[in-house]
C-alpha positions as CSV (number, residue, x, y, z in Angstrom):
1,X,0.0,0.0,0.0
2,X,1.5,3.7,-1.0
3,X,1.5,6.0,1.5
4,X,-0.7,9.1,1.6
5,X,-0.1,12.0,-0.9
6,X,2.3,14.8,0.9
7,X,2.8,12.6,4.0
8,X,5.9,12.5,5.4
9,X,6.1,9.0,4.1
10,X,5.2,9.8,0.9
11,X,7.4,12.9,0.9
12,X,10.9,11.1,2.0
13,X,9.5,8.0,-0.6
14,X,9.8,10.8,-3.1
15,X,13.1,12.3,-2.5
16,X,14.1,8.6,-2.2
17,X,13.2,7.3,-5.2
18,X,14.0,10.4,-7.1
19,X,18.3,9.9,-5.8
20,X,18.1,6.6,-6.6
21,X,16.9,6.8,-10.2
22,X,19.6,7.3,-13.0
23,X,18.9,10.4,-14.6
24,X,18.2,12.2,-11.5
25,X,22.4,13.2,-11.4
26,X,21.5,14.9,-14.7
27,X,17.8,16.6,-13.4
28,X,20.0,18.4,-10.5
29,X,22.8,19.5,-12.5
30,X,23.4,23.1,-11.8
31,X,21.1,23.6,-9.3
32,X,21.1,25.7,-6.6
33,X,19.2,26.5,-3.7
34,X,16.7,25.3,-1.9
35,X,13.2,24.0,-3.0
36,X,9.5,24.7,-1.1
37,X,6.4,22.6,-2.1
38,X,3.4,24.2,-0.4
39,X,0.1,22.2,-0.5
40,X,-2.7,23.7,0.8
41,X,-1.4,24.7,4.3
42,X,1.7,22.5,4.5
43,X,5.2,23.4,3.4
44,X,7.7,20.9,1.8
45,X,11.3,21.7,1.9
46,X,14.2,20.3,0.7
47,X,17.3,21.5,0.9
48,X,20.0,22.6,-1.9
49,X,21.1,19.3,-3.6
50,X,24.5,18.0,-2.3
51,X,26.8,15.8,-4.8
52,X,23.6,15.7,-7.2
53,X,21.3,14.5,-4.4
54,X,18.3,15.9,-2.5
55,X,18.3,15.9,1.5
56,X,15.2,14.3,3.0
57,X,12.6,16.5,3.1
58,X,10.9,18.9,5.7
59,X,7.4,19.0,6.4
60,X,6.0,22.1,8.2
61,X,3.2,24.8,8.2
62,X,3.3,26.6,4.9
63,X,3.4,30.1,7.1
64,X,7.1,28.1,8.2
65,X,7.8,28.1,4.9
66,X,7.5,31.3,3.8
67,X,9.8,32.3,6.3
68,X,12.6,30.0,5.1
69,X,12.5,32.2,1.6
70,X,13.1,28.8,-0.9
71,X,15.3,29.6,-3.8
72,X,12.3,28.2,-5.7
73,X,9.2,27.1,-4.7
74,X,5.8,26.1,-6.4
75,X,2.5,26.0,-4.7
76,X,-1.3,24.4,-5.6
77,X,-3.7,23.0,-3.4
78,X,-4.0,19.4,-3.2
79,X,-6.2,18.3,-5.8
80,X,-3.7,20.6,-8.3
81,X,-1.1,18.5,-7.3
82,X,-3.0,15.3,-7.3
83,X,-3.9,16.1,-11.0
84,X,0.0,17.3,-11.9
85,X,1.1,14.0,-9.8
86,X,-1.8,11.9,-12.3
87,X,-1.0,13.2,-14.9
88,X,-4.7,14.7,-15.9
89,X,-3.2,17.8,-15.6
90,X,-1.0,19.5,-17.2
91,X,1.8,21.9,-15.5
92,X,2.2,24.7,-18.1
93,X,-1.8,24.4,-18.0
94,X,-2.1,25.0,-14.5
95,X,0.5,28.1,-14.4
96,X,-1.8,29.4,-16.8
97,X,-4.9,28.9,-15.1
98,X,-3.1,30.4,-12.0
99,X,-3.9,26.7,-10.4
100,X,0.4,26.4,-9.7
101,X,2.0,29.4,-8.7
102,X,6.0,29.1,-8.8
103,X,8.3,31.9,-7.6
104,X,11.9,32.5,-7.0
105,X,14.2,31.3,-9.4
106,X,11.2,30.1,-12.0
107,X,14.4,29.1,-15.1
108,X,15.6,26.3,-13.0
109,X,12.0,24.5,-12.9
110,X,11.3,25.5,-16.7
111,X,14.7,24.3,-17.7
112,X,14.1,20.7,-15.8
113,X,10.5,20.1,-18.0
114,X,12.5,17.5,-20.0
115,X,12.7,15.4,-17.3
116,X,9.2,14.1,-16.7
117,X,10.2,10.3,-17.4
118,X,12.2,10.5,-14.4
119,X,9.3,11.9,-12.1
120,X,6.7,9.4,-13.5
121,X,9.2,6.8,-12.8
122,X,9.6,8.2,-9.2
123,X,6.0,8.4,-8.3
124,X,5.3,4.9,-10.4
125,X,7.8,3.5,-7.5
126,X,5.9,5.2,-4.9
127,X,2.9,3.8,-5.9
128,X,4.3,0.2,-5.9
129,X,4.8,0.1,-10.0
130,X,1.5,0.1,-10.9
């Protein structure tokens, strides 16, 4: 059984299966800073990557959040990012529709749109492969 969306679970299952996938090396190249994730009223953050990996992630209020200032950070309430995760959705759509809102240093998610294999992969993994 996968663990509920944006629970910590699911949240260091992410991050997990995202380091150990092959491309993901090549997905954080020249990245820098940190990343926040808010959904609904909780804040995801993740740390700068270190030698091409992510730290485990943070969970905390959103309100926390905002007062780490991430680098980059995109936020959507939870069915958004149900429908981005599922794939019914999609993410250039939802900036336009104002149903994603990213800020900070915007070029570094644009640039990393190439690499939606790898985060199907990830979240296929979380899911169990199905």
């Amino acid at each position: 059984m996968s663990p509920s969306l944006f629970s910590e679970a699911w949240c260091t299952a992410a991050v997990k299966a995202f380091n150990d996938d092959p491309d993901a090396p090549d997905a954080l190249e020249g990245w820098e800073g940190d990343v926040g994730l808010v959904v609904d009223d909780l804040g995801v953050w993740v740390a700068a990557p270190v030698s091409e990996r992510l730290s485990a992630p943070v969970l905390m209020t959103a309100e926390a959040l905002e007062g780490k200032n991430p680098a980059s950070q995109a936020t959507a309430s939870h069915e958004t990012w149900a429908a981005l995760i599922a794939g019914t959705l999609d993410p250039i759509a939802a900036v336009v529709q104002k149903r994603l809102v990213l800020r900070g240093d915007v070029q570094q998610i644009v640039a990393r749109m190439s690499y939606r294999g790898l985060a199907e992969r990830w979240l296929r993994a979380i899911r169990g492969g199905d």
